[in-house]
N, C-alpha and C positions, 0 to 999 in steps of 0.2 A: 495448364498455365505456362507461359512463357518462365523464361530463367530468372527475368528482374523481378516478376511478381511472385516466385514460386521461393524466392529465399527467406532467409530469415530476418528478421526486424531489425534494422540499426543494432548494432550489439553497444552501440555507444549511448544507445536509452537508459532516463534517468525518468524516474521520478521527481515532477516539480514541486506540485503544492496535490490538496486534497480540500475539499469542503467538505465540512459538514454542518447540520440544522442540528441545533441545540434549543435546550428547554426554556434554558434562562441565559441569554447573552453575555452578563455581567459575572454570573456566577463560574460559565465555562470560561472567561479570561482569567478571571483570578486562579482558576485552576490549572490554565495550560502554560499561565507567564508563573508563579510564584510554586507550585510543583513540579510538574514537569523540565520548567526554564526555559519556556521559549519568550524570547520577547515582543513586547506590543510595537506593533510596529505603526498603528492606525485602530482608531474607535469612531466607529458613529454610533447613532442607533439602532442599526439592522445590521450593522457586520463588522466583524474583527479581524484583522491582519495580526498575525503574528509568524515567526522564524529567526533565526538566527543570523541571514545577512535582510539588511534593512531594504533592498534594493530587488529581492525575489522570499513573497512571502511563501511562505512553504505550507499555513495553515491558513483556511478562508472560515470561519464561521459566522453564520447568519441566525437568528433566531425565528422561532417557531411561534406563532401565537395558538392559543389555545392546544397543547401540545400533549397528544396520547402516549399512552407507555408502546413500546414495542412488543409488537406480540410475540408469544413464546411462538417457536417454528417458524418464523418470518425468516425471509433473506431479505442479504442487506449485509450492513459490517460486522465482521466478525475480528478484528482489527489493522490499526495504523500501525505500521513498524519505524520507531524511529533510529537511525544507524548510527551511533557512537564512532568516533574516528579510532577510540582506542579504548584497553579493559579499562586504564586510568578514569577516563570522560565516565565510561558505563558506572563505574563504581560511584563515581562522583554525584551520577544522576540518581543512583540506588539513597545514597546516604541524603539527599535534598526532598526525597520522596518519605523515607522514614523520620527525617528531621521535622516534614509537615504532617507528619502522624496519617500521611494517606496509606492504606492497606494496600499494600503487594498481593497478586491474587495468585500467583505463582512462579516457578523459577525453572529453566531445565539448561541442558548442555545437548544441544543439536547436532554436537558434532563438527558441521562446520562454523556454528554461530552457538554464544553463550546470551541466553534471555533471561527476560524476567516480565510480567503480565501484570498488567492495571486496568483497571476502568475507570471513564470520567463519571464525573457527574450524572449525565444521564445514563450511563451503563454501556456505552461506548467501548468499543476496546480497544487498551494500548501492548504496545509492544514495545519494551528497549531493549537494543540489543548492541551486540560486539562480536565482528568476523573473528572465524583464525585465517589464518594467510590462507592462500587458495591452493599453496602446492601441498599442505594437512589436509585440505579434505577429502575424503576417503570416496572413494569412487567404485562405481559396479567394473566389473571384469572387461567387461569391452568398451569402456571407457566414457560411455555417454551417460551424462546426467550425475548427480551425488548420491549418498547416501545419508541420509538424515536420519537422526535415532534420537532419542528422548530421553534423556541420560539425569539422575541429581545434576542442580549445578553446586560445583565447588563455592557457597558463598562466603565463605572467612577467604579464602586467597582471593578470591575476587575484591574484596572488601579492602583488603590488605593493598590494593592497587592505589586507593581512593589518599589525598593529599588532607593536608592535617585543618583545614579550614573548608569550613562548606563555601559551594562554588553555586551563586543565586543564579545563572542560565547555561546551558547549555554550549559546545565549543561552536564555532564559527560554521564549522565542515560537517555540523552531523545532517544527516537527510533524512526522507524518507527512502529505507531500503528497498523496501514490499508493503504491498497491499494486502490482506487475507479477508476474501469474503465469504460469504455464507451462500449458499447455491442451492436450488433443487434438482438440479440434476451434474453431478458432475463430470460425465461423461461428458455429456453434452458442451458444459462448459468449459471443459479441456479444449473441446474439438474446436470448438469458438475462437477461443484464442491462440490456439495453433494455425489452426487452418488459414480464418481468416483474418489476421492479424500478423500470423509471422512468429511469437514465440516458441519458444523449444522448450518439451519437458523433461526436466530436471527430474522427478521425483514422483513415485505414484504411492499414495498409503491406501489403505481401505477406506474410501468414503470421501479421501482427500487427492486434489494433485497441486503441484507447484511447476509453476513455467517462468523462463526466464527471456532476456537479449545478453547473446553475449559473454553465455556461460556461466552468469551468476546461480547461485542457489535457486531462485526466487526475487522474479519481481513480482510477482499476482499468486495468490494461493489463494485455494478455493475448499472448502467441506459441505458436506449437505449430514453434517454431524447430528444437527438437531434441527435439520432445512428442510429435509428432503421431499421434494412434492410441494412445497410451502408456495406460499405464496408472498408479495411484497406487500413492507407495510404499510399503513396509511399514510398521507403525503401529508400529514402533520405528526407525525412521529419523529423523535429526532433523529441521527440517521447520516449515512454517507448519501452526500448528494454528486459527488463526483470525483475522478480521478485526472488528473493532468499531468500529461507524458511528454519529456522532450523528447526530440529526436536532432543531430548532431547538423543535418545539411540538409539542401534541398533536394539532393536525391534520393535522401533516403524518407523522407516526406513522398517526394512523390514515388516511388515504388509502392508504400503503403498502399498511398490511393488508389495506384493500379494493379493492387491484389486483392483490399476492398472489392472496388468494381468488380472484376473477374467471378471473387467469388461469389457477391451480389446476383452477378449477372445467371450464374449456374443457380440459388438455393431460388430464383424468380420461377422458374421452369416447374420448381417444387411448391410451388407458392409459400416460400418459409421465408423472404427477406425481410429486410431491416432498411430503414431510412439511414441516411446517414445526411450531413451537414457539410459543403467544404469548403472552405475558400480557399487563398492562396498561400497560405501560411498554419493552416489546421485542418484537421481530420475530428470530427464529434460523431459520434456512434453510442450505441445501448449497448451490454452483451445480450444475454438471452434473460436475463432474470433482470432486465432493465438497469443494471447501474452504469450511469454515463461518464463515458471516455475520451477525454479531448488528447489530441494529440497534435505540438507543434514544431516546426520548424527554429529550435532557438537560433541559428543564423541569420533568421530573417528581421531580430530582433537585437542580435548583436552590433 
């Protein structure tokens, strides 16, 4: 590969929004504005905008008619991470979750991020979280990637962060940090988003990896925990129906496309490629376990 196509991804990528198919439309808004706290920001009938700036929604759900459970072993979401600006926001979100009696499914201290685990409605997974600064996190010896570890989390000093009145949404800044999906092969899907995409990994656990832009921890985590081999689930399942990635200019838009290509062009030779979509302002692609990836140009829109 050339130099432009062979680096790595905007390191100034963000996660925009995320869709997902839901069981009952009505039911997952009241869940994601009145627990979670993100707000409405549009309702029809077939779909729901919510997020914290009214101007880029960060959530898209659509509903699902006649809607199967997700099969055990299926890939697909294994959860949404949403990124608290501070421990303060994070606590705030903790106590408006226990205030509406939704069950926390778990809590840990990552080392470089303090979490805590939920599910919607339909069994969906959430993630909230809050960084430490990035010069704490602890790092391998030769410097590349972090170190993540699965720690209790401290939850009374956490708690103790949170302001003496519950706070009905979520702060203006929080995002999605990461993605964590569910994969049958994660080798494979490593290699996917490295190679062809541009990511850099961060992290490799048994079964799991985390790839970032840019240095972060994680923007895409992947397990084949209880995937492995699986296959995808029915397209009335509810379920992540896709991912949407900015990227900062238009150079870094078009190097994408022309490391895409490149790679495209080699995995053809193997008969293993993938379609892709482009126009001039987006890049749409599958990974290998099919979950779709748009990726745009936010300059071309500023």
């Amino acid at each position: 590969m050339g130099t432009e196509s062979s680096s790595p991804i905007d390191p100034a990528l963000r996660i925009a929004s995320v869709r997902l198919a839901v069981g009952e439309l009505s039911r997952s808004v009241d869940f994601y504005g009145r627990v979670l706290g993100l707000p409405l920001i549009s309702l029809d009938p077939d779909q729901a905008l919510l997020g914290p700036v009214r101007s880029r929604p960060a959530l898209v759900l659509t509903g699902v008619e006649r809607p199967e459970p997700i099969p055990p072993g299926s890939t697909g979401l294994f959860h949404v991470a949403w990124l608290h600006p501070s421990r303060a926001a994070l606590a705030a979100s903790v106590r408006r979750i226990a205030h509406s009696r939704w069950p926390i499914d778990g809590a840990a201290d990552h080392g470089v991020s303090e979490a805590l685990y939920l599910s919607d409605p339909d069994g969906l997974g959430i993630e909230i979280y809050s960084d430490r600064p990035r010069e704490r996190w602890d790092r391998p010896a030769d410097g590349h990637g972090v170190k993540m570890v699965t720690l209790p989390l401290d939850l009374d000093d956490l708690l103790a962060q949170a302001g003496t009145e519950l706070t009905p949404t979520v702060p203006a800044d929080t995002a999605i940090g990461h993605v964590h999906l569910k994969v049958s092969d994660v080798p494979r899907s490593a290699t996917f988003y490295r190679d062809a995409l541009g990511f850099e990994e961060q992290a490799m656990l048994p079964s799991a990896a985390f790839l970032s832009a840019g240095g972060y921890h994680h923007h895409v985590g992947m397990n084949s925990w209880h995937s492995r081999a699986g296959g995808a689930p029915p397209d009335n399942a509810p379920g992540l129906r896709g991912v949407e990635f900015e990227l900062a200019h238009e150079d870094a838009l078009r190097a994408l496309k022309l490391r895409w290509a490149e790679t495209q062009a080699e995995a053809e030779t193997g008969g293993d490629s993938s379609p892709a979509h482009e126009t001039d302002g987006r890049l749409t692609l599958r990974d290998p376990d099919g979950h779709a990836l748009g990726f745009s140009d936010v300059s071309a829109r500023s």
